[in-house]
N, C-alpha and C positions, 0 to 999 in steps of 0.2 A: 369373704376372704379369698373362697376359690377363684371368685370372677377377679379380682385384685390383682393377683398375682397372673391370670389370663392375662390380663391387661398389658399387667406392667414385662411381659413377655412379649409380647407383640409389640410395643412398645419400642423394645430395645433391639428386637427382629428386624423392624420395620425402620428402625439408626443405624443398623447395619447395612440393612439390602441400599439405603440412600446413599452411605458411603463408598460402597463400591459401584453403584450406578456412576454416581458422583465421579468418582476415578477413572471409571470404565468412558465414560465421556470425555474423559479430560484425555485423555492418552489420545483417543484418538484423531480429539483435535489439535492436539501436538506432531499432531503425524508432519504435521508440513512445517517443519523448522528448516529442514533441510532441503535447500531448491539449487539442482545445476552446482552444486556446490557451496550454494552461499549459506551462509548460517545466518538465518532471519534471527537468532537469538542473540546476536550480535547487535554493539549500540547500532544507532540510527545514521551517524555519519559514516561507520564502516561501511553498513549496505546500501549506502548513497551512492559511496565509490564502485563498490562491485557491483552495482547494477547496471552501471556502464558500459555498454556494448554487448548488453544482451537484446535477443530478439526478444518483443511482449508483441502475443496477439491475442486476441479477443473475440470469440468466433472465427478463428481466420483472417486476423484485419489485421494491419499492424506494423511494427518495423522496429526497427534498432534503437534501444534509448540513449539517446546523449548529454540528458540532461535529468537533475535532481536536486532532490532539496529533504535534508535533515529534520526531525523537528524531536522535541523529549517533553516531557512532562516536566523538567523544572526549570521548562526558562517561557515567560510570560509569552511568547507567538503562538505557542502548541495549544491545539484545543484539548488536551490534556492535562495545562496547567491546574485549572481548579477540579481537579479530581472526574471521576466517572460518573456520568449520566448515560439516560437512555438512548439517546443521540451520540454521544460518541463513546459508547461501552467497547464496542471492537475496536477501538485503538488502543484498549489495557488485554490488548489479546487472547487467546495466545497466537505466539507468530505466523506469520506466511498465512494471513488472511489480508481480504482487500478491505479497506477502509474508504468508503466514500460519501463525501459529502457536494452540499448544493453551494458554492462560491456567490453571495449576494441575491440569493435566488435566481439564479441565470444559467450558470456553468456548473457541470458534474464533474468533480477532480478525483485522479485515483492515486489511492496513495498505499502503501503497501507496509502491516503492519510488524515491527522488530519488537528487539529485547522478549525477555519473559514474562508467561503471564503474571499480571496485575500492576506489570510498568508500563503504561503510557507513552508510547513510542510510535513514529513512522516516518516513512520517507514517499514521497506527494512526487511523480512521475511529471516532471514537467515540458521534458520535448522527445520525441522521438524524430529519427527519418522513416519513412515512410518508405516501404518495402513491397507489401501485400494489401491485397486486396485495396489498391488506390482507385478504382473506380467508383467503388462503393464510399470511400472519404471523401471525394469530391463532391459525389452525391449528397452526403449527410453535409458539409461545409459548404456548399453552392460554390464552391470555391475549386479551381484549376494550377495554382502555382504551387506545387510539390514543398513550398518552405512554409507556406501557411496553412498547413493540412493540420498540422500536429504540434506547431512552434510555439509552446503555452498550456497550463495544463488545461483551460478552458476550451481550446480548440480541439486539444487532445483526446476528452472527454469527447465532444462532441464528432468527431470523424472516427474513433472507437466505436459507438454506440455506447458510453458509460452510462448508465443509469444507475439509481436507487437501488435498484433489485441487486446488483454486483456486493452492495455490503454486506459483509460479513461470509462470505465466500471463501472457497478455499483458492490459492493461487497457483497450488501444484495440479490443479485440476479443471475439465470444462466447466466454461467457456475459455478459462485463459491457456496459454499455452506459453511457457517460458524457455530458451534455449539460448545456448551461446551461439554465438556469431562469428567467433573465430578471430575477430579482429581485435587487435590492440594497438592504444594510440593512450599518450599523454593525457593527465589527469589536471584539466584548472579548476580553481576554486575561486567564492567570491563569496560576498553578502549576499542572504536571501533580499529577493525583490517581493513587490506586493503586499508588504507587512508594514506594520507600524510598531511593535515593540520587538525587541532583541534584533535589534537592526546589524548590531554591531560580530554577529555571529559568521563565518566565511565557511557556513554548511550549505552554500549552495555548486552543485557541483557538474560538470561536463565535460565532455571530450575535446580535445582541442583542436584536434582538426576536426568539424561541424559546420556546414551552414544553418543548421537547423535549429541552433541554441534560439530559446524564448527573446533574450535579450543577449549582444554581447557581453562578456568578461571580461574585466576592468584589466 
């Protein structure tokens, strides 16, 4: 009976100490909701818009983004749609971590994750200009014309250095480095490209004056 009641003490000790571990974890990966101003806890197409004409670098690499793309858990494009796996659990957050995945096994795309945890949100970095550290993107791109360093998030990834290792990262912190750029300019909007369901959505978003958008806006 003594040991029983040991037990069932320890027991209820050890529901405790996991609940505030539990908590104590969670708080602190909440810490990064809030970046430069934006509220990652915000839907997916808000922080599409305000992430426009922010600096993002990566080690020091990096430049101005002009371009982005929305995506949520209830509409069929989002790898989010059918719920959480171990592949894409860091897209059900919590916010202001990076999400990345392998585009057809070739291209590493970064995408930055919104809303609160346990909803399925982000927004997928798809063009920057190219700012910093451009000798080292030419190097990683074999490539030399300043509009194809970063124009896509496939290139983008790849003249970053985006890798595997970046998921589930924080965004407020190294390696990445986030800031405003001080510049503002006109907000266009259009249908995501590269997709085959929910074509019909106009969450794909960029600057309007850009040479560097992935593709023009309609």
């Amino acid at each position: 009976m003594g040991k029983q009641d040991s037990s069932s003490h320890r027991s209820a000790s050890d529901a405790v100490e996991s609940k505030v571990t539990a908590a104590g974890k969670r708080t602190k990966r909440e810490a990064a909701t809030s970046i430069q101003g934006i509220d990652f806890a915000g839907s997916a197409p808000v922080v599409a818009r305000q992430m426009l004409g922010m600096i993002l670098l990566i080690d020091g690499v990096g430049g101005m983004i002009v371009e982005t793309e929305a995506y949520d858990e209830k509409e069929s494009a989002s790898h989010a749609f059918r719920g959480p796996t171990p592949r894409n659990s860091v897209l059900f957050g919590p916010p202001g971590y990076a999400y990345v995945y392998r585009s057809y096994g070739i291209h590493w795309c970064l995408n930055f994750v919104c809303r609160e945890a346990g909803h399925g949100a982000g927004v997928l970095i798809r063009a920057l200009e190219p700012t910093t550290g451009i000798p080292q993107m030419i190097k990683r791109r074999n490539r030399d014309d300043p509009r194809l360093l970063c124009s896509g998030p496939g290139r983008l990834g790849q003249a970053l250095g985006v890798t595997g290792a970046l998921n589930g990262k924080r965004i407020d912190a190294p390696p990445f480095e986030i800031s405003a750029s001080g510049i503002s300019s006109r907000v266009v909007r259009g249908t995501r490209i590269g997709i085959s369901k929910a074509t019909d959505r106009t969450w794909r978003f960029g600057l309007a004056v850009s040479n560097f958008h992935s593709l023009p806006f309609r």
